[in-house]
PDBQT receptor file of N, H, CA, C and O in Angstrom, charges set to zero:
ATOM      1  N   UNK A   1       7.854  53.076  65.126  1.00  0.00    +0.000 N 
ATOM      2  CA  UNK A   1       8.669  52.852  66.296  1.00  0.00    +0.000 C 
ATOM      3  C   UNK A   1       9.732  53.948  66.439  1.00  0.00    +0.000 C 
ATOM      4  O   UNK A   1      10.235  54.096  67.553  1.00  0.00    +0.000 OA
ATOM      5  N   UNK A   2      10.071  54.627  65.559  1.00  0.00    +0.000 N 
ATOM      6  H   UNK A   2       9.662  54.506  64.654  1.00  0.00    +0.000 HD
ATOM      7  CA  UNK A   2      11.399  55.577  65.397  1.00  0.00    +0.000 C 
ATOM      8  C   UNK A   2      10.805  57.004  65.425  1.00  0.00    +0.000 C 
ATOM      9  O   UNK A   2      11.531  57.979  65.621  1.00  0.00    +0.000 OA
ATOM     10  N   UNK A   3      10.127  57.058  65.324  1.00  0.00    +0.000 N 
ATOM     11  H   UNK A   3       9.538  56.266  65.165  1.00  0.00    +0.000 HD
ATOM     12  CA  UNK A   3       9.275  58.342  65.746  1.00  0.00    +0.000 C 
ATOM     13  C   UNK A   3       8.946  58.343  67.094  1.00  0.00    +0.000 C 
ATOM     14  O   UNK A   3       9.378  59.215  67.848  1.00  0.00    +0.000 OA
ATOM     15  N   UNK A   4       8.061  57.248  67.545  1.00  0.00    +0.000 N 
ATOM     16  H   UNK A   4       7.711  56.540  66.932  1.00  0.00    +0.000 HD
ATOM     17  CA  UNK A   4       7.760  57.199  68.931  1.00  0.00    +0.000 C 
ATOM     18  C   UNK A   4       9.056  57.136  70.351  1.00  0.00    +0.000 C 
ATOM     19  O   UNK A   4       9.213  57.536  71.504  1.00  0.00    +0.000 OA
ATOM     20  N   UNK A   5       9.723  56.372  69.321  1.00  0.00    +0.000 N 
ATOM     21  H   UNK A   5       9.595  56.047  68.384  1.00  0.00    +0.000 HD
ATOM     22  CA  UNK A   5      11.629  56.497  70.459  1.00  0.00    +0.000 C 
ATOM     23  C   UNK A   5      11.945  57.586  70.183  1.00  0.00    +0.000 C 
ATOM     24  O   UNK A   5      12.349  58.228  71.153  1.00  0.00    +0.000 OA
ATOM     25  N   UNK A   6      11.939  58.124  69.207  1.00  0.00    +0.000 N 
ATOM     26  H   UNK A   6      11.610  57.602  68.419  1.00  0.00    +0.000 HD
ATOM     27  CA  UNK A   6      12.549  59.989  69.330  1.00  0.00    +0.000 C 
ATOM     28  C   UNK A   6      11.650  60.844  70.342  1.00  0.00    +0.000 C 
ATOM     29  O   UNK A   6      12.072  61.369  71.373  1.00  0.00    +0.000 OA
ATOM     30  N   UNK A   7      10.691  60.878  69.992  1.00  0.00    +0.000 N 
ATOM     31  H   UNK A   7      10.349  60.452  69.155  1.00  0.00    +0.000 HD
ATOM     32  CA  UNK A   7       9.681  61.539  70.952  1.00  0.00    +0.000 C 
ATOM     33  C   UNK A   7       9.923  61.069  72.486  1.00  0.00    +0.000 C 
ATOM     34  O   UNK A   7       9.931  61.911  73.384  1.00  0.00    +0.000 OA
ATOM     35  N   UNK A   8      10.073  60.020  72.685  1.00  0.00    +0.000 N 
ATOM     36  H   UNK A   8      10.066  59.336  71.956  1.00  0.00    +0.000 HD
ATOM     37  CA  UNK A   8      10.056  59.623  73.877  1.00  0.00    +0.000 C 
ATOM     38  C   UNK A   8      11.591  59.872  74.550  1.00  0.00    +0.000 C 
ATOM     39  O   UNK A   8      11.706  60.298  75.700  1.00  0.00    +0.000 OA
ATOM     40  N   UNK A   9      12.712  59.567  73.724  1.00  0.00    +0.000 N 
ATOM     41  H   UNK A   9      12.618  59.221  72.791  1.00  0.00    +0.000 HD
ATOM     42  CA  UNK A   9      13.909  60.098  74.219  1.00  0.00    +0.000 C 
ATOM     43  C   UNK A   9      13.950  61.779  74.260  1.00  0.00    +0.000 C 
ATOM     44  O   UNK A   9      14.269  62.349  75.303  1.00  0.00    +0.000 OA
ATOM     45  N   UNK A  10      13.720  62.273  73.454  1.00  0.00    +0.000 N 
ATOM     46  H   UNK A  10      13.461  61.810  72.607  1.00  0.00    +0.000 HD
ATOM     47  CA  UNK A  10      13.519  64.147  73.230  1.00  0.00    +0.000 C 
ATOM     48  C   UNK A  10      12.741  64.520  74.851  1.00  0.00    +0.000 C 
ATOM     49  O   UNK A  10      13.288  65.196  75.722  1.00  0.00    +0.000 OA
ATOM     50  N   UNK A  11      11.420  63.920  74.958  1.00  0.00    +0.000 N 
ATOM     51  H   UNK A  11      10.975  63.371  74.250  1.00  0.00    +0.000 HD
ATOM     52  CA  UNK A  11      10.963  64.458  76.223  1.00  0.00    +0.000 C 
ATOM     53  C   UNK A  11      12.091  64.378  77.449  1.00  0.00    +0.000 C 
ATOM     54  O   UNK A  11      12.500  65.219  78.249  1.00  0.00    +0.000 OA
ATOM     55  N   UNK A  12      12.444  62.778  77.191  1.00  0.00    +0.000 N 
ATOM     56  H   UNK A  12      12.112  62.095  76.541  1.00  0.00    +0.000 HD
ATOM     57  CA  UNK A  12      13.126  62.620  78.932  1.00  0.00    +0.000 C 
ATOM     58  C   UNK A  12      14.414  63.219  78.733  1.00  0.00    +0.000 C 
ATOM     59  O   UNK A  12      15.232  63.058  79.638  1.00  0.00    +0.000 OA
ATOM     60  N   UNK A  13      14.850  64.075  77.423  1.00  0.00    +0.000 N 
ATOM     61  H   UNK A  13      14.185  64.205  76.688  1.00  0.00    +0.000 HD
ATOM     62  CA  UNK A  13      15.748  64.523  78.096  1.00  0.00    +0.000 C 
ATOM     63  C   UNK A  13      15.406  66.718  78.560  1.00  0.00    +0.000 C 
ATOM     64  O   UNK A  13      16.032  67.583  79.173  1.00  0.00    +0.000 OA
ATOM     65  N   UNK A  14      14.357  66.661  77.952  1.00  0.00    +0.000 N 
ATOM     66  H   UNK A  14      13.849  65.958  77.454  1.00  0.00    +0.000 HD
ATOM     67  CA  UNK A  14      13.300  68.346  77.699  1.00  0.00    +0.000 C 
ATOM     68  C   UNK A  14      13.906  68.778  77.021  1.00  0.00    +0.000 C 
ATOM     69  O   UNK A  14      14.488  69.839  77.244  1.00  0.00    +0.000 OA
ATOM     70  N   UNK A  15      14.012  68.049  75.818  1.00  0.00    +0.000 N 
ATOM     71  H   UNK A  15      13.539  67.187  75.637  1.00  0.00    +0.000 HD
ATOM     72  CA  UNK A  15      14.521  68.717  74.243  1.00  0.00    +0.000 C 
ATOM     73  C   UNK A  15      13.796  69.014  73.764  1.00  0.00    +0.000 C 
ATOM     74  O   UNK A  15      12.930  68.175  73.516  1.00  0.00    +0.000 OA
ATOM     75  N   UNK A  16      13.602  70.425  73.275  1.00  0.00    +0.000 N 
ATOM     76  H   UNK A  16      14.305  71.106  73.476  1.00  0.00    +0.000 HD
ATOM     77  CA  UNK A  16      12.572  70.616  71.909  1.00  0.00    +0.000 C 
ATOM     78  C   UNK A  16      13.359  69.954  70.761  1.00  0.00    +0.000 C 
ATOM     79  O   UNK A  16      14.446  69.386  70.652  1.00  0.00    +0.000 OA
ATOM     80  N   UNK A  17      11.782  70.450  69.523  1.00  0.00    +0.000 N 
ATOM     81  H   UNK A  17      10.899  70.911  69.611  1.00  0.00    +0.000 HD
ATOM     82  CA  UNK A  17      12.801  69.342  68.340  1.00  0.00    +0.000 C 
ATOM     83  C   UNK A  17      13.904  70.728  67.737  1.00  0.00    +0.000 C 
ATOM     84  O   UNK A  17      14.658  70.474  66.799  1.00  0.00    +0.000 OA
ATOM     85  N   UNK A  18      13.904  71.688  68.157  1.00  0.00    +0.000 N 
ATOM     86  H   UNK A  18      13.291  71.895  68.920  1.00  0.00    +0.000 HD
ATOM     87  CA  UNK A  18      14.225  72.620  67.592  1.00  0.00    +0.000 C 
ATOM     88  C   UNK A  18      16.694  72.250  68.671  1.00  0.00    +0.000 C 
ATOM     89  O   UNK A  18      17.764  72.212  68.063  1.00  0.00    +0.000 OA
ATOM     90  N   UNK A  19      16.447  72.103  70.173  1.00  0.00    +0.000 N 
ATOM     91  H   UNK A  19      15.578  72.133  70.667  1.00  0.00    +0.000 HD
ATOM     92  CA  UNK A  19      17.487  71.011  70.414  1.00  0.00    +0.000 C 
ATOM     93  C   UNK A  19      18.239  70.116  69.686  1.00  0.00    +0.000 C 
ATOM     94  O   UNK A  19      19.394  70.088  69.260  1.00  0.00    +0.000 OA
ATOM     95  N   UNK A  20      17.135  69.286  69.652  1.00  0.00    +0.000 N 
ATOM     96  H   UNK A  20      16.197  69.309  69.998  1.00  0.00    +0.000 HD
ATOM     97  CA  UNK A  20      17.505  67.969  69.042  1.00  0.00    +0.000 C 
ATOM     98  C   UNK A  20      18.310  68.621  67.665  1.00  0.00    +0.000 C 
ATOM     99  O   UNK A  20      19.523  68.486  67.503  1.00  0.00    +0.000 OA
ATOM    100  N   UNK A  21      17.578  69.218  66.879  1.00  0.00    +0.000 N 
ATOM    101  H   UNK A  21      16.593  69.327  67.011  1.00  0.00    +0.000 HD
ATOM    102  CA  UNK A  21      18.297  69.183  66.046  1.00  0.00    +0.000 C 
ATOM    103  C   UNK A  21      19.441  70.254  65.837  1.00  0.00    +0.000 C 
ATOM    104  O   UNK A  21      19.729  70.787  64.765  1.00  0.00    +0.000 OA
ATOM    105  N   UNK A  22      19.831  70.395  66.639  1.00  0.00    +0.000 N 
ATOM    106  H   UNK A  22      19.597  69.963  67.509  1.00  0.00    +0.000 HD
ATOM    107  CA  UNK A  22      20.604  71.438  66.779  1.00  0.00    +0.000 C 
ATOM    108  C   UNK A  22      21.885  70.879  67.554  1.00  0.00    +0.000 C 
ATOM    109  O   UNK A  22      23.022  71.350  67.575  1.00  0.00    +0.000 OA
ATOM    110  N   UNK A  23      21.373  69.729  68.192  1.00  0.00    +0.000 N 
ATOM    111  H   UNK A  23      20.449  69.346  68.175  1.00  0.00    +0.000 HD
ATOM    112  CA  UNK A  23      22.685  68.392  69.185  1.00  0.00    +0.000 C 
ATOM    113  C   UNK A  23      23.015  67.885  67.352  1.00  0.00    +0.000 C 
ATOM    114  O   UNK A  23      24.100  68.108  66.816  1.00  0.00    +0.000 OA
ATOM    115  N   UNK A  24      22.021  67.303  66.745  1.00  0.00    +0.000 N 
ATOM    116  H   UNK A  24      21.139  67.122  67.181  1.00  0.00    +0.000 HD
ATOM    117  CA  UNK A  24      22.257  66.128  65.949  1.00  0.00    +0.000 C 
ATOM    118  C   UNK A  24      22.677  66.982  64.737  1.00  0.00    +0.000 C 
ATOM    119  O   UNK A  24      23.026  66.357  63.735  1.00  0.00    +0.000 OA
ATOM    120  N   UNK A  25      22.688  68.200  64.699  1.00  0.00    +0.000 N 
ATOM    121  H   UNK A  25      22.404  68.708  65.512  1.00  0.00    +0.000 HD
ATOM    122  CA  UNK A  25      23.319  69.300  63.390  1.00  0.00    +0.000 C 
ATOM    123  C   UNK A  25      22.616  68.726  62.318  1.00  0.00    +0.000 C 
ATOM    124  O   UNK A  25      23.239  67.920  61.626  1.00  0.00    +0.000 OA
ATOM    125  N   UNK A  26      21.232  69.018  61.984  1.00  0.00    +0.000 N 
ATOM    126  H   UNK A  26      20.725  69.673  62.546  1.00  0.00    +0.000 HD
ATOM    127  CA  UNK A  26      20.233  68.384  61.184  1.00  0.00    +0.000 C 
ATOM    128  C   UNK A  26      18.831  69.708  61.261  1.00  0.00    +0.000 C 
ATOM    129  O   UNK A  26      18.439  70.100  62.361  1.00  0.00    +0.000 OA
ATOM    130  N   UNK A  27      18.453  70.048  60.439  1.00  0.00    +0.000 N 
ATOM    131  H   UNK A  27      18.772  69.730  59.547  1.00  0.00    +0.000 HD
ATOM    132  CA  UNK A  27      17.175  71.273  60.757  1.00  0.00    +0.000 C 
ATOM    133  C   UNK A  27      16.076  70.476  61.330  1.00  0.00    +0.000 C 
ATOM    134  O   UNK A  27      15.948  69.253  61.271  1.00  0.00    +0.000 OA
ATOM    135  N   UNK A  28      15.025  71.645  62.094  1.00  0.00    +0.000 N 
ATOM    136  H   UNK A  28      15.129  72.638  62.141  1.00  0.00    +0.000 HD
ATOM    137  CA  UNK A  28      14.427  71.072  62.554  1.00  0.00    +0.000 C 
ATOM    138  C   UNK A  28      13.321  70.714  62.131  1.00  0.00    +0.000 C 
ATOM    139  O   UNK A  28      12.528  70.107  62.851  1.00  0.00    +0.000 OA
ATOM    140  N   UNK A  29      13.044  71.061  60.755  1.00  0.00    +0.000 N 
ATOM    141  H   UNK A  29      13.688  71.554  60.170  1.00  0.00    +0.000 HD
ATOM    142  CA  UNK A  29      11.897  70.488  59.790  1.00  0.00    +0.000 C 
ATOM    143  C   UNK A  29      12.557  69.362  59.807  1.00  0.00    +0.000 C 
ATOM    144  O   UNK A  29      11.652  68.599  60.146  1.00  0.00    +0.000 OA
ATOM    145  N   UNK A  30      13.540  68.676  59.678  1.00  0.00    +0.000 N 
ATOM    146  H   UNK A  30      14.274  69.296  59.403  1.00  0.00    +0.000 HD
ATOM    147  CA  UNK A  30      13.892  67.193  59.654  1.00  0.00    +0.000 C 
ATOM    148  C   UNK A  30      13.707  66.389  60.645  1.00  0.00    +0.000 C 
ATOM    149  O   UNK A  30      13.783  65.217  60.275  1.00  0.00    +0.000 OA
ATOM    150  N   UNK A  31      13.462  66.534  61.930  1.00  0.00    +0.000 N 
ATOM    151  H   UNK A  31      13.400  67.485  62.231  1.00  0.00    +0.000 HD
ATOM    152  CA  UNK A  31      13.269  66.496  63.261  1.00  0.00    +0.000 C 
ATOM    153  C   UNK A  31      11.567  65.930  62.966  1.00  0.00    +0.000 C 
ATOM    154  O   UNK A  31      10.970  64.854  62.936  1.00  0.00    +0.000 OA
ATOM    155  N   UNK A  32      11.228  67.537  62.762  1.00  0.00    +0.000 N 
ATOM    156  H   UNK A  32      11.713  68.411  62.787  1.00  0.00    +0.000 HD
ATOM    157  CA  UNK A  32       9.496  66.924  62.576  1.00  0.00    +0.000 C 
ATOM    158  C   UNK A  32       8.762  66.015  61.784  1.00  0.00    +0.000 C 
ATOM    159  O   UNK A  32       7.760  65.315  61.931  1.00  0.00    +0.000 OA
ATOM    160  N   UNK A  33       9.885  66.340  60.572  1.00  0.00    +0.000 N 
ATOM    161  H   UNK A  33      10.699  66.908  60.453  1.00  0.00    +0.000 HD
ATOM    162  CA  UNK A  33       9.400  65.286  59.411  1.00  0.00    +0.000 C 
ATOM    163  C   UNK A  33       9.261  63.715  60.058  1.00  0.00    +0.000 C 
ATOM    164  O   UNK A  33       8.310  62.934  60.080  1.00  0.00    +0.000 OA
ATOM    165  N   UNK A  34      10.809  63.607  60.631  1.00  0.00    +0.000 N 
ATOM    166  H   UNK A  34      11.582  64.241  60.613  1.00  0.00    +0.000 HD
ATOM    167  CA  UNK A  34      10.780  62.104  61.430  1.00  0.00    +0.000 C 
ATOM    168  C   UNK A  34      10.018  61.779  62.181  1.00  0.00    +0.000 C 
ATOM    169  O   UNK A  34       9.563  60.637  62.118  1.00  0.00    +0.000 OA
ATOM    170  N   UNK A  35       9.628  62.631  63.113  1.00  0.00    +0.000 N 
ATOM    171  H   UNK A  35       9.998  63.558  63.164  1.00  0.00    +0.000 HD
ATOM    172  CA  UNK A  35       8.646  62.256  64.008  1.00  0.00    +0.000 C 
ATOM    173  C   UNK A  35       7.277  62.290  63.784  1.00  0.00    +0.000 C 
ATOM    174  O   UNK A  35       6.494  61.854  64.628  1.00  0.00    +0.000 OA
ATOM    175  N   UNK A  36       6.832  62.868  62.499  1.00  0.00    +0.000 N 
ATOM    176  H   UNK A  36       7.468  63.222  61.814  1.00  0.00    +0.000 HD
ATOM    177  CA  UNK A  36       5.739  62.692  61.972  1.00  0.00    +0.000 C 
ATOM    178  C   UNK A  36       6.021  61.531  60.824  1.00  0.00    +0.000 C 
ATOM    179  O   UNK A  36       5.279  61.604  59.844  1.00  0.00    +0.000 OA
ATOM    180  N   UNK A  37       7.129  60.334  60.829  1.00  0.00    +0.000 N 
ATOM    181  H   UNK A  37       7.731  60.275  61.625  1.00  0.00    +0.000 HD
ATOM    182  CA  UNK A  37       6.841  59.352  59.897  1.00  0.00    +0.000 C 
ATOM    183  C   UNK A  37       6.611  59.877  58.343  1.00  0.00    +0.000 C 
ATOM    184  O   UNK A  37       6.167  59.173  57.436  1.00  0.00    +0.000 OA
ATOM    185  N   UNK A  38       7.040  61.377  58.219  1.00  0.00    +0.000 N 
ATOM    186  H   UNK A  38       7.401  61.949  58.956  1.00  0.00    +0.000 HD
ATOM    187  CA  UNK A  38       7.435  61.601  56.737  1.00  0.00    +0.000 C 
ATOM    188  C   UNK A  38       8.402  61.580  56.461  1.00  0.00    +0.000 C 
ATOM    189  O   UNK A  38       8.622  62.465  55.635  1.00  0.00    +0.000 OA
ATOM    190  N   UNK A  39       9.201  61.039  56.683  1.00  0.00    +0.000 N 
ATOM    191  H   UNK A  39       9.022  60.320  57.355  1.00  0.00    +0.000 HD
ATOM    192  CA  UNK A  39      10.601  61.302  55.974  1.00  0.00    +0.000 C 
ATOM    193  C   UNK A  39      11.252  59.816  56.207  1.00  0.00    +0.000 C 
ATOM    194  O   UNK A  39      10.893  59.077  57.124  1.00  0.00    +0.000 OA
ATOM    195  N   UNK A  40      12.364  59.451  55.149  1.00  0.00    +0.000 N 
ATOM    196  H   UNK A  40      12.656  60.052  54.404  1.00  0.00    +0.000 HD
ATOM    197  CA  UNK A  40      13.001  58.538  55.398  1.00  0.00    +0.000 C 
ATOM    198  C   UNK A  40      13.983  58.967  56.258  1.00  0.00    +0.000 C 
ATOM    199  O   UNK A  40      14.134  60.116  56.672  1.00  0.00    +0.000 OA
ATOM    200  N   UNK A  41      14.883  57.644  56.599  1.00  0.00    +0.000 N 
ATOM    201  H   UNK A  41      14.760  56.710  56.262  1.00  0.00    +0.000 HD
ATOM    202  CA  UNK A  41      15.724  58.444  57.355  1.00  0.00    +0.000 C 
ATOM    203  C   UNK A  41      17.286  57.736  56.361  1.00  0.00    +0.000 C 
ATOM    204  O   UNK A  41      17.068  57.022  55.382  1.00  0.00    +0.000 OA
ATOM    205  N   UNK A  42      18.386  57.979  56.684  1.00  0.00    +0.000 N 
ATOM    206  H   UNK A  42      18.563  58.559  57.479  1.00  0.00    +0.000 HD
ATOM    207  CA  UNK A  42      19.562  57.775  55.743  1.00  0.00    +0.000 C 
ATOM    208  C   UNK A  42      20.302  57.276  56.919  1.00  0.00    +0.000 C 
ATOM    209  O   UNK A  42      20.036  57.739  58.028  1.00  0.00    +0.000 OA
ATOM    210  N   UNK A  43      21.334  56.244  56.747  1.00  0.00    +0.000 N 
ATOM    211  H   UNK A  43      21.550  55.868  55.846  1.00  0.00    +0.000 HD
ATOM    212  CA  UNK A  43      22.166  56.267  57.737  1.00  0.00    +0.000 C 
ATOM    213  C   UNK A  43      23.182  57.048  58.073  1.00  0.00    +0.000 C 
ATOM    214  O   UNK A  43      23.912  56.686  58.995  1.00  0.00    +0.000 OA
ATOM    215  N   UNK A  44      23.413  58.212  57.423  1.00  0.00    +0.000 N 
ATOM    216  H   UNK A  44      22.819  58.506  56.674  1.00  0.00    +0.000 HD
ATOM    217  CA  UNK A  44      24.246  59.461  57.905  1.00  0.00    +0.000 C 
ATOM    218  C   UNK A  44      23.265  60.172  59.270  1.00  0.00    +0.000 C 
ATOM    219  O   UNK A  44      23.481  60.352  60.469  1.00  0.00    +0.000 OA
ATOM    220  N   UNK A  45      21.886  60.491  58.157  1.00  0.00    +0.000 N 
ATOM    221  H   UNK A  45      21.711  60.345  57.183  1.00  0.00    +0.000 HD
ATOM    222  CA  UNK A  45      21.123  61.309  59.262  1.00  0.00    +0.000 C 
ATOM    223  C   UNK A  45      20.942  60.198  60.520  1.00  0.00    +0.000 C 
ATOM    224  O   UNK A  45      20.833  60.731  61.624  1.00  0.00    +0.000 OA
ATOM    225  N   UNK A  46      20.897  58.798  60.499  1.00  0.00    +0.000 N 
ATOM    226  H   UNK A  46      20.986  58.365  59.602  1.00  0.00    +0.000 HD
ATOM    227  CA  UNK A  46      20.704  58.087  61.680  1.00  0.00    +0.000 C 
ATOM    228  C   UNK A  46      21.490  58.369  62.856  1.00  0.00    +0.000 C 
ATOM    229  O   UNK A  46      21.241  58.773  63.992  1.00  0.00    +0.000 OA
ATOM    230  N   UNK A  47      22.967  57.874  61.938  1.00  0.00    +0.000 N 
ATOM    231  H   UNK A  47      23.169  57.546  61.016  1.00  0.00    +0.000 HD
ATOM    232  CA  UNK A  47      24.140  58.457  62.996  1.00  0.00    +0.000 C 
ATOM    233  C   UNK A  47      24.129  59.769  63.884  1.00  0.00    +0.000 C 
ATOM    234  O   UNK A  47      24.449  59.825  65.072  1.00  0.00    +0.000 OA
ATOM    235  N   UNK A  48      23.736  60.724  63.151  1.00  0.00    +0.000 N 
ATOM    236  H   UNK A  48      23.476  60.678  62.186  1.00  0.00    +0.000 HD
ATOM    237  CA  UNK A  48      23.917  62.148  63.940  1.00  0.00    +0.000 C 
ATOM    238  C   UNK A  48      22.183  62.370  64.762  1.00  0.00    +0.000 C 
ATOM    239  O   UNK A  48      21.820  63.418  65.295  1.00  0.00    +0.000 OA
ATOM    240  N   UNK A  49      21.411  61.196  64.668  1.00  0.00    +0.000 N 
ATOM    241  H   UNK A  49      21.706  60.344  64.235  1.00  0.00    +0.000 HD
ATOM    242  CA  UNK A  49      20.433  61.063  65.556  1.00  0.00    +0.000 C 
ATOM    243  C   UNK A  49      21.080  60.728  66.933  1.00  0.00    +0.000 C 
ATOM    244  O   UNK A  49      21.149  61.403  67.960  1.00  0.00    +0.000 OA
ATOM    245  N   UNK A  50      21.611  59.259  66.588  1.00  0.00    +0.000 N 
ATOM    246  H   UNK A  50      21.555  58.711  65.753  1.00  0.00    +0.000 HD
ATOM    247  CA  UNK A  50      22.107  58.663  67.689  1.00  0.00    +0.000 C 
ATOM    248  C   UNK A  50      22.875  59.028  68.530  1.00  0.00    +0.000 C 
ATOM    249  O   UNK A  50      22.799  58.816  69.741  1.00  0.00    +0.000 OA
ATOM    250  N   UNK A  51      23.990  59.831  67.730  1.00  0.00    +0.000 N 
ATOM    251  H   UNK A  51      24.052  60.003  66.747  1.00  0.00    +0.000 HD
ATOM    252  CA  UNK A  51      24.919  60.367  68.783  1.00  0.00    +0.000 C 
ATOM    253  C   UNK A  51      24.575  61.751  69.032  1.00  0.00    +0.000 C 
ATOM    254  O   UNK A  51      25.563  62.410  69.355  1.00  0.00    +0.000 OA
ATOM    255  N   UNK A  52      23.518  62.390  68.987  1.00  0.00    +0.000 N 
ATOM    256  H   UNK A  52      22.715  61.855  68.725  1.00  0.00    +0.000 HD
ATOM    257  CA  UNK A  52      22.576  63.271  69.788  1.00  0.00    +0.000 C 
ATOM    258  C   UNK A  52      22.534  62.792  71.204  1.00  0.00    +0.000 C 
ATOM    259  O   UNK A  52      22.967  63.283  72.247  1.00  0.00    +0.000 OA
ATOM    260  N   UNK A  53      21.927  61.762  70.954  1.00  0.00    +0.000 N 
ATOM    261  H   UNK A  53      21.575  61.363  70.107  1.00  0.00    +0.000 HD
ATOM    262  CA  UNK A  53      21.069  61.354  71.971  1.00  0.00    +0.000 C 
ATOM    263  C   UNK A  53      21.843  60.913  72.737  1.00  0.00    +0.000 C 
ATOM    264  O   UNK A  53      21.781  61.085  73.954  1.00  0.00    +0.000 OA
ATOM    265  N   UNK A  54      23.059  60.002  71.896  1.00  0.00    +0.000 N 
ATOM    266  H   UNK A  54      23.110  59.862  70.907  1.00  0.00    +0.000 HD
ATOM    267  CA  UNK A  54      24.322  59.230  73.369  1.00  0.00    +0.000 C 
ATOM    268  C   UNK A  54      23.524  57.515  73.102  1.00  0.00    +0.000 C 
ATOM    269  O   UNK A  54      24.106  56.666  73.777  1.00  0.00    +0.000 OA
ATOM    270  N   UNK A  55      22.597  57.069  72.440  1.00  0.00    +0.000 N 
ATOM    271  H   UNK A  55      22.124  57.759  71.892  1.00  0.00    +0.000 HD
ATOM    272  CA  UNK A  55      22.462  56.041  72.439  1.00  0.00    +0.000 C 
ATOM    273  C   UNK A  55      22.981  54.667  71.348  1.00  0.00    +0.000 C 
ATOM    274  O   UNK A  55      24.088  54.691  70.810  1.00  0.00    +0.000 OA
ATOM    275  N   UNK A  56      22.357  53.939  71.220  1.00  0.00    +0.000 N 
ATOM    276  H   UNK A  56      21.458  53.920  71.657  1.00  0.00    +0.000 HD
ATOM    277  CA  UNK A  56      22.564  52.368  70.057  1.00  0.00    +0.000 C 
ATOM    278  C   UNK A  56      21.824  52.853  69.425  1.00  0.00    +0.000 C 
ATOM    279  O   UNK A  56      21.159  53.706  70.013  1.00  0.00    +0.000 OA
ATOM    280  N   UNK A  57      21.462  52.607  67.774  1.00  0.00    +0.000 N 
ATOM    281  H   UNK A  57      22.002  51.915  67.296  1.00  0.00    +0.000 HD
ATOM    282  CA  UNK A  57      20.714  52.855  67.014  1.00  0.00    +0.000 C 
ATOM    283  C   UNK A  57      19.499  51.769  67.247  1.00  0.00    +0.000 C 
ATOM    284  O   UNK A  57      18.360  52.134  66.957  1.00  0.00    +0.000 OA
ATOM    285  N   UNK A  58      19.708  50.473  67.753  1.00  0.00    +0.000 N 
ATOM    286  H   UNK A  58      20.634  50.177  67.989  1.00  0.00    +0.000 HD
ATOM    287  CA  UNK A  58      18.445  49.894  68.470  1.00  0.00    +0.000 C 
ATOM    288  C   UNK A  58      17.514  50.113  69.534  1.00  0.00    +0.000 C 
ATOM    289  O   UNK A  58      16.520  49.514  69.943  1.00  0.00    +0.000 OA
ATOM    290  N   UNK A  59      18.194  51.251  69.892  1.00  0.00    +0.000 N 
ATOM    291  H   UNK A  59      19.003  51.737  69.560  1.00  0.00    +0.000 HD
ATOM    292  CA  UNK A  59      17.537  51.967  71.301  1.00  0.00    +0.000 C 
ATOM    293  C   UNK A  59      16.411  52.812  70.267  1.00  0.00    +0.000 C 
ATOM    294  O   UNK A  59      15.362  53.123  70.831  1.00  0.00    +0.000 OA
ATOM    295  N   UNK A  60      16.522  53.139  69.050  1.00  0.00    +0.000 N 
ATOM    296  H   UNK A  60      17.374  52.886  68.592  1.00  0.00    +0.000 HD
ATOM    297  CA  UNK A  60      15.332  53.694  68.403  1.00  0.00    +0.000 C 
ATOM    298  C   UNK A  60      14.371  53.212  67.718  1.00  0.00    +0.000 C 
ATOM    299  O   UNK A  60      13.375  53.797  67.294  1.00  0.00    +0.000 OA
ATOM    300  N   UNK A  61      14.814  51.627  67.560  1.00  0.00    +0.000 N 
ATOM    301  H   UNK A  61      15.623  51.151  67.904  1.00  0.00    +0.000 HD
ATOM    302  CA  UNK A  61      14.054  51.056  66.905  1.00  0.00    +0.000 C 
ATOM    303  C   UNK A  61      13.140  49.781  67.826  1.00  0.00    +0.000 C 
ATOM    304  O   UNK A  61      12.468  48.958  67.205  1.00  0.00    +0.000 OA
ATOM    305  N   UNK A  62      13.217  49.762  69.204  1.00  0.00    +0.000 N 
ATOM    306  H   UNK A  62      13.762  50.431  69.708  1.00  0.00    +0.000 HD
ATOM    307  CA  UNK A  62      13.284  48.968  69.956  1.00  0.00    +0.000 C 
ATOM    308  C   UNK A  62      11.531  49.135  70.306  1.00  0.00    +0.000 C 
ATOM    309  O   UNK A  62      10.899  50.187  70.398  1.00  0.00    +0.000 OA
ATOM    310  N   UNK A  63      11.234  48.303  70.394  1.00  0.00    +0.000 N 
ATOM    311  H   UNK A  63      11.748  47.449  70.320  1.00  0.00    +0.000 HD
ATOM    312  CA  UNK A  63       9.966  48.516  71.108  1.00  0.00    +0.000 C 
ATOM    313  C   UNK A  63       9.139  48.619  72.562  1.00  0.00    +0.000 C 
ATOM    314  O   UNK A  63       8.018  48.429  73.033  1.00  0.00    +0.000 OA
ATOM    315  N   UNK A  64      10.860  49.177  73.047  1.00  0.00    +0.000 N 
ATOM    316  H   UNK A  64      11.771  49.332  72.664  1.00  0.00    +0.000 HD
ATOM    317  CA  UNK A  64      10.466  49.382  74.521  1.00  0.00    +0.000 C 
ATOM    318  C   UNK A  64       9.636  50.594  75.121  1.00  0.00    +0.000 C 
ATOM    319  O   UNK A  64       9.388  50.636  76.326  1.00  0.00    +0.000 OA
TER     320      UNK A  64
């Protein structure tokens, strides 16, 4: 689910992951790792997901 909400928030906003991680100050092998479901994630790295993005941390885990 947290892969697929990153991906899906990253597009609508036309972030590469190379962006993203560059909003969320995180490399972007970490970016891919997540979105390829290799990597855990930490709640530090969560935080600087979320407030990338401007969202709730349930907005990534949500199954909308």
């Amino acid at each position: 689910m947290l892969a697929h909400n990153s991906r899906r928030l990253r597009a609508a906003r036309g972030w590469s992951q190379e962006k993203l991680a560059l909003e969320a100050g995180v490399a972007r092998s970490f970016v891919n790792d997540l979105e390829r479901q290799d990597r855990n994630l930490t709640i530090d790295m969560l935080q600087k997901i979320i407030r990338a993005f401007g969202v709730r941390a349930v907005d990534l885990f949500h199954a909308g």
